[in-house]
N, C-alpha and C positions, 0 to 999 in steps of 0.2 A: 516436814521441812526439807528441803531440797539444799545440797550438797555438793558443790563439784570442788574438786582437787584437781590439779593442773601438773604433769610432770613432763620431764624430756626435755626442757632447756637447757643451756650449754654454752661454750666459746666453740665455735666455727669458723674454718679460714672463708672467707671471700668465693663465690661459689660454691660449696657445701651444701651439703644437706642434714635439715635436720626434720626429727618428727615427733610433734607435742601430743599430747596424748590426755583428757579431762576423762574421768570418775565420775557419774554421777547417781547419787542416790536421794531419795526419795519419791516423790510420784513420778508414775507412769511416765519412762524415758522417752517410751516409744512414739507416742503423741506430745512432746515437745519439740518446738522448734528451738536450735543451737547455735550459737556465735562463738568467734575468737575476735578480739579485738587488741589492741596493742597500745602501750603507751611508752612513748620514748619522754628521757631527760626534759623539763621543760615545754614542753609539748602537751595537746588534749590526746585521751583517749582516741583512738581511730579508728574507723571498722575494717576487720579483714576478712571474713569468712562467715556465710551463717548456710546452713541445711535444716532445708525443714522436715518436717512428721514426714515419716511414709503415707503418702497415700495409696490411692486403686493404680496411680501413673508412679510411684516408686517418689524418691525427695528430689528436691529441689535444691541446687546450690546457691549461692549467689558471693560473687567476692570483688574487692576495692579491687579500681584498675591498675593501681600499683604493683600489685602481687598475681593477679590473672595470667594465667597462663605457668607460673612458678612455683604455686601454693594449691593442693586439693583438700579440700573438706569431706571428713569420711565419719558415716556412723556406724556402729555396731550393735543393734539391738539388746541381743542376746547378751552384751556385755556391758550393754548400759556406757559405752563411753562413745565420744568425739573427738576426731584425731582431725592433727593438722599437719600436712605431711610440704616441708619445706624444701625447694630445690634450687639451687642457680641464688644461694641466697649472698643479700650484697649488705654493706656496713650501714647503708640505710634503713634496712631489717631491722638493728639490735632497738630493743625495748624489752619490757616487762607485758608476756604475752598473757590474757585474762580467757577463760573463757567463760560464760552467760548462757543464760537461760533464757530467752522472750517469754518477755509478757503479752504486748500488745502495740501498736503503731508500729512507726517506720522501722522496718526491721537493720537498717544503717545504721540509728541511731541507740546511740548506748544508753539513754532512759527509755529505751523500749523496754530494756530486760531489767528483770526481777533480784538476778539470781547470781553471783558472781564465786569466781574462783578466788584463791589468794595469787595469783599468777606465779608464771616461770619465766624466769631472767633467760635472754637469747641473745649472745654478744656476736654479732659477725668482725673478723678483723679483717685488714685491709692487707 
């Protein structure tokens, strides 16, 4: 059974940085692909972030054009976790960040993945 924990949320001023950081245990970390995804007040689920398996050409990121350029996605093998490393971050940010496991299809989409965290609360103030 597969397990991720989500830590490293927080209140940040406006521009800040912050950096999430998911746990994960059960099957083979290293051949799964990874998401963060985000849900603000009233709002769906969102995608922000996903990296896939290393391959022979090393992983693949891919992230919403919202946060491109301001948000990196990082894996650790050896440690088995997924980080979300936040920068330049704005009041439009604060949500409940999740991170997920893919299963299969659109890797955007949040019923692609299996596998979820209980999330971490990320408040940006203004």
């Amino acid at each position: 059974q597969v397990q991720l924990v989500e830590s490293g949320g927080g209140l940040v001023q406006a521009g800040g940085s912050l950096r999430l950081s998911c746990a994960y245990s059960g099957r083979t970390f290293s051949g799964s692909t990874m998401g963060w995804f985000r849900q603000a007040p009233g709002k769906e689920r969102q995608f922000v972030a996903a990296i896939t398996a290393i391959g022979w050409s090393g992983s693949s990121t891919y992230y919403a054009a919202s946060v491109k350029g301001r948000f990196t996605i990082s894996r650790d093998n050896a440690k088995n976790t997924v980080d979300l490393q936040m920068n330049s971050l704005k009041p439009d940010d604060t949500a409940v960040y999740y991170c997920a496991a893919y299963s299969s299809g659109n890797l955007y989409n949040s019923e692609s993945y299996a596998h979820w965290g209980q999330g971490t609360q990320v408040t940006v103030s203004s």
